[in-house]
Residue, then its C-alpha position, 0 to 999 in steps of 0.5 A: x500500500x502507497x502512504x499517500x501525503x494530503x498535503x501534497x495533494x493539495x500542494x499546501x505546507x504541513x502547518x497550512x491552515x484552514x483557510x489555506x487549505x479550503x482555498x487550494x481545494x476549491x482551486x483544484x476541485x475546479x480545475x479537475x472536476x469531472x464536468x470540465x474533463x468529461x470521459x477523463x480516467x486521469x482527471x476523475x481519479x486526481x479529483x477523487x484523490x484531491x476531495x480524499x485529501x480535503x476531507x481529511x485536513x479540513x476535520x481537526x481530528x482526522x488530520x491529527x490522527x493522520x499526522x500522528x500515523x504519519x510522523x510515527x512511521x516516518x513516512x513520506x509521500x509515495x513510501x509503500x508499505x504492508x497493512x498487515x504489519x498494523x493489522x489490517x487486512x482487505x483484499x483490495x490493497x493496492x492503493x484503489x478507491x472503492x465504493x465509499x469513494x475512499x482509497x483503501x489507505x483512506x480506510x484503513x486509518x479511518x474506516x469502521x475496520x481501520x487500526x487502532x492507533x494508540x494500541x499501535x504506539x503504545x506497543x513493545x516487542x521483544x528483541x527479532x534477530x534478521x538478515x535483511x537483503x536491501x539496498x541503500x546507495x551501493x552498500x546493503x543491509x546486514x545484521x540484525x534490527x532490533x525491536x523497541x516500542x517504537x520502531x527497529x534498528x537497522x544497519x547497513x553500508x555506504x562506500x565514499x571517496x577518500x577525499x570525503x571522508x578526509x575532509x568531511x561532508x554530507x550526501x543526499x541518499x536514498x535509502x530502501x529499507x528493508x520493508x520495502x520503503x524508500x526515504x532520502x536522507x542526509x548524511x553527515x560524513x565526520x571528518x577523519x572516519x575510518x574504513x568500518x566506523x559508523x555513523x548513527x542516525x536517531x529516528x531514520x530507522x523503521x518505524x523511528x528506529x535509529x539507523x547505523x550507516x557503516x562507512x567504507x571508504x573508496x580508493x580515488x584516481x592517483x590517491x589510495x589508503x593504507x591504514x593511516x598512510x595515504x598512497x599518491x601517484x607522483x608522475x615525472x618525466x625522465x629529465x626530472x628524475x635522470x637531474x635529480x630535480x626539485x618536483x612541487x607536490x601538492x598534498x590532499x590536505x592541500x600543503x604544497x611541498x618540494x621534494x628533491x628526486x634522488x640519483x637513480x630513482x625509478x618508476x615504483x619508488x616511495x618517497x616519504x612526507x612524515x605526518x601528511x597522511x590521513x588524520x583520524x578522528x582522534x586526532x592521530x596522523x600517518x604518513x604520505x608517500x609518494x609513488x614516482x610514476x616516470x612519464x613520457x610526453x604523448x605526442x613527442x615532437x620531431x625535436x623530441x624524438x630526435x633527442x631521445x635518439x641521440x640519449x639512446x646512443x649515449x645513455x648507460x641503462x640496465x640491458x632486459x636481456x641479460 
């Protein structure tokens, strides 16, 4: 069954008041009567969903009934869900309007048959072990969800660039849960989190059970992690390292740093910057290493080429063929 969201319905804010709500009614009722679209399926069932939605928020006691449903669950607009799991049963669940001109979402909160909200919330449970298969941006759900009065715990994985975790930030995600309901979320990245720490979010699990997001961390182009060594590909081209130049070297904490080539250096070779790696959130830092990566330019020029024929002719370097 579809949650459906009166207030969107009518195209008012939550905390609209009477008079609002009355005056966007009447203007949608007008547009989307059956008169003015005669033969209209579209049309005839918008006008059903926008009176539905009137007759709901224009009586106090319904409206508050339907906003406590609403908040308890943490639903939002277009989040399916399982009537069973409230107790109510009909055999037409799929969000369709029946005689009484009521969507079966209409009539289970305020049918003669409809739940009994203050039993619902007032419920406890014991503790459920499960191991759910869902989805939540590209990790999934794992472990167990724990039973409270008001909701269940659940756990799940999300993976985020090296760069963001370093310096911290918030996502927008969407989340399905493994009930079946979708909700966006935002996510506070802490800065320096660790590949397997968790980020927990009162509220954002079922039924208003808390969320525990296990973050992993992502490996970038040009920059890995090692524990607490950051691993950064440094590209320089032969004349550089065969002068043992002064390369300038930005770090990912944005320092910049010149590093002096050594004689004999080759493509593979670490260098080390102490103490300018990742910084966790205790504050404790690892190192910075950078990987020499020898490039040569692309597209050489005529002039190019000739050079590196005559380097060819005079340079002593290591034979492959033993």
């Amino acid at each position: 069954m579809e949650y459906k969201d009166y207030y969107k319905v009518l195209g008012v804010e939550r905390g609209a008041d009477a008079d609002t709500i009355k005056k966007a009614y009447r203007k949608l009722a007008k547009k989307y009567h059956p008169d003015a679209h005669p033969d209209d399926k579209e049309s005839e069932q918008k006008f059903k969903e926008i009176n539905e939605a009137y007759e709901v928020l224009k009586d106090p006691e319904k409206r508050k009934k339907y906003d406590a449903f609403g908040q308890n669950m943490h639903f939002s607009g277009g989040t399916n869900f399982d009537p069973s799991e409230f107790g109510w049963q009909r055999a037409n669940t799929g969000g369709g309007f029946g005689r009484g001109g009521f969507s079966d979402f209409f009539e289970m909160i305020f049918g003669d048959q409809g739940i009994d909200l203050e039993d619902l919330f007032s419920q406890g449970g014991g503790t459920i072990h499960r191991t759910y298969g869902g989805n939540f941006g590209n990790g999934g759900f794992s472990g167990s969800t724990r039973r409270r009065p008001q909701g269940q715990d659940v756990e799940t994985q999300y993976e985020v660039p090296l760069t963001m975790a370093m310096n911290g930030g918030e996502e927008i995600i969407s989340l399905t849960y493994p009930d079946g309901n979708t909700k966006r979320i935002k996510l506070h990245i802490p800065k320096g989190i660790m590949p397997g720490e968790a980020v927990k979010l009162k509220g954002q699990g079922i039924n208003g059970g808390d969320l525990k997001v296990r973050i992993q961390i992502k490996d970038q182009k040009g920059l890995k992690m090692e524990g607490r060594d950051l691993i950064m590909d440094l590209p320089v081209a032969p004349w550089e390292a065969a002068l043992n130049e002064k390369v300038r070297v930005k770090t990912p904490s944005n320092m910049t740093v010149d590093i002096k080539l050594k004689p004999g250096l080759s493509g593979g070779k670490r260098l080390r910057i102490a103490g300018q790696g990742y910084t966790d959130r205790k504050g404790q830092k690892g190192d910075l290493y950078v990987e020499v990566n020898v490039v040569v330019p692309k597209s050489p020029s005529e002039k190019e080429k000739k050079l590196y024929e005559e380097l060819k002719k005079i340079s002593e370097v290591p034979r492959r063929d033993g």
